[in-house]
C-alpha positions as a printed Julia matrix, in Angstrom:
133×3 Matrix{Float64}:
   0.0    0.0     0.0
   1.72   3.23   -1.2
   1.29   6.32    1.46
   0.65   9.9     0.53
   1.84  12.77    2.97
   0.52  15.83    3.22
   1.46  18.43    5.87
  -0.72  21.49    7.07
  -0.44  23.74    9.86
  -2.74  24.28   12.91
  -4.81  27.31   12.36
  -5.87  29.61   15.15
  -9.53  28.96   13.88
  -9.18  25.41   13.9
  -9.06  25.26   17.84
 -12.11  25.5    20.38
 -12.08  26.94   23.6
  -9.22  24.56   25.11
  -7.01  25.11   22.91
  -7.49  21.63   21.14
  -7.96  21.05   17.23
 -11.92  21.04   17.12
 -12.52  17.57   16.11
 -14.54  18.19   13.05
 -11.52  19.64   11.64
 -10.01  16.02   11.5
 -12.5   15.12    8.42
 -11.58  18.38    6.75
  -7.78  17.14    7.08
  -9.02  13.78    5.71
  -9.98  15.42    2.28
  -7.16  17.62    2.06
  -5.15  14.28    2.39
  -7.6   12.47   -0.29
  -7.15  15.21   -2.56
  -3.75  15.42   -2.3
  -2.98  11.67   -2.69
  -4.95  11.23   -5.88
  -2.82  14.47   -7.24
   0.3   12.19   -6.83
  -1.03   9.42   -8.23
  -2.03  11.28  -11.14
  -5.66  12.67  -11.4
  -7.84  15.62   -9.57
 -11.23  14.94   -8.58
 -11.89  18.05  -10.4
 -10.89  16.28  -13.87
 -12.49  13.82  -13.14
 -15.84  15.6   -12.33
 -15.49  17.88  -15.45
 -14.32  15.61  -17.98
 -15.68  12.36  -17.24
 -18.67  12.81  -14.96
 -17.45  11.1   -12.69
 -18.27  12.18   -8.98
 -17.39  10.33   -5.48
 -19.39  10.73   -2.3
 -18.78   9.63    0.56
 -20.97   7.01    2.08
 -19.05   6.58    5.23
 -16.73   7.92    7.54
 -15.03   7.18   11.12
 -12.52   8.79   13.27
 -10.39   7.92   15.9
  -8.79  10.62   18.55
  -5.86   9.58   19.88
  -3.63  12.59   21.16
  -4.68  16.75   20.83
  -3.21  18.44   18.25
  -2.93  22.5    19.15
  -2.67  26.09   17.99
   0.37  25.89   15.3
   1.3   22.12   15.07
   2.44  20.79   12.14
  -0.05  17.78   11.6
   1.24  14.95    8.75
  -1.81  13.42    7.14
  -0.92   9.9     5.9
  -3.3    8.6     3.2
  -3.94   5.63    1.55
  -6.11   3.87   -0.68
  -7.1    1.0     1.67
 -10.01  -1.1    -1.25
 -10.85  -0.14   -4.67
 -13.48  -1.2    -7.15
 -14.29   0.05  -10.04
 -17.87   1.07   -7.9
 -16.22   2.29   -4.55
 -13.44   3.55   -2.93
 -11.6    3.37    0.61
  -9.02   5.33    2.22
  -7.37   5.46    5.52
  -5.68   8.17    6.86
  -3.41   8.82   10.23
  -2.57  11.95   11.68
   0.7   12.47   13.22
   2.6   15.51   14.91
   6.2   14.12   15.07
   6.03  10.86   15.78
   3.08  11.44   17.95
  -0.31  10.39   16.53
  -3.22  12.45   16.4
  -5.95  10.26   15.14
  -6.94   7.58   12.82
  -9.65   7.48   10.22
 -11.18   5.73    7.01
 -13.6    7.48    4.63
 -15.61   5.05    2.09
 -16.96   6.37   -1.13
 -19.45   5.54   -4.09
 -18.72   6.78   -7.63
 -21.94   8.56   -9.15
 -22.7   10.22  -12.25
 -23.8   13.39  -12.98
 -27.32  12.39  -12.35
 -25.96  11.05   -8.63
 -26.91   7.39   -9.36
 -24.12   4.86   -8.85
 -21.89   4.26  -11.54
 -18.47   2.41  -12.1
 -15.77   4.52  -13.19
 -14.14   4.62  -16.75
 -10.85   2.18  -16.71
  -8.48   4.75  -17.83
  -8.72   5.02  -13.77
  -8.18   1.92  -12.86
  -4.65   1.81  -12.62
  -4.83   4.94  -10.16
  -7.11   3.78   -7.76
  -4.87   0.28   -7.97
  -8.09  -1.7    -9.4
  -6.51  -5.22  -11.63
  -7.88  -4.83  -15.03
């Protein structure tokens, strides 16, 4: 399974009133880590919206707290893709300040069409979601 990094930093914004990463902001991490890892494999969901149809929604999603993250950390988001069909999607993601780590999470997905009924997605994608042909 082939990891994706992706760094940000801990807004002021993204804290609540204990100074602690409001947990929410985990799944907003989790897509900026999705995003990010189909980039390097080769694609953007963008492209693949526009161009193809193609759109992915997300059918479920979990998250595990482990550790706070705080004002001004530097948070590593570690993606993979977990399962692939050509109908659905996983990914699993851990967050980690240093070696410390944050939380742990999965997101599953559907591919839909533009008319948001299921739909499998064209081959040319195969290869970078890791689906055999």
């Amino acid at each position: 399974m082939q990891e994706y990094r992706t760094q940000v930093r801990v807004r002021y914004a993204e804290t609540d009133q204990m100074s602690v990463v409001y947990h929410a902001n985990y799944l907003v991490w989790m897509e900026v880590g999705r995003v990010e890892a189909c980039r390097e494999r080769g694609f953007e969901y963008r492209d693949m919206e526009l161009q193809d149809g193609i759109l992915l929604a997300v059918t479920e999603v979990n998250c595990r707290y482990l550790s706070p993250a705080r004002y001004d950390d530097e948070v590593t988001i570690v993606t993979t893709i977990a399962e692939a069909t050509p109908r659905r999607v996983t990914f699993h993601y851990t967050m980690l300040c240093g070696d410390r780590k944050l939380a742990t999470g999965e997101s599953k997905h559907i591919f839909l069409n533009r008319e948001m009924r299921p739909a499998r997605i064209p081959a040319k994608y195969f290869p970078l979601f890791g689906i055999a042909q």
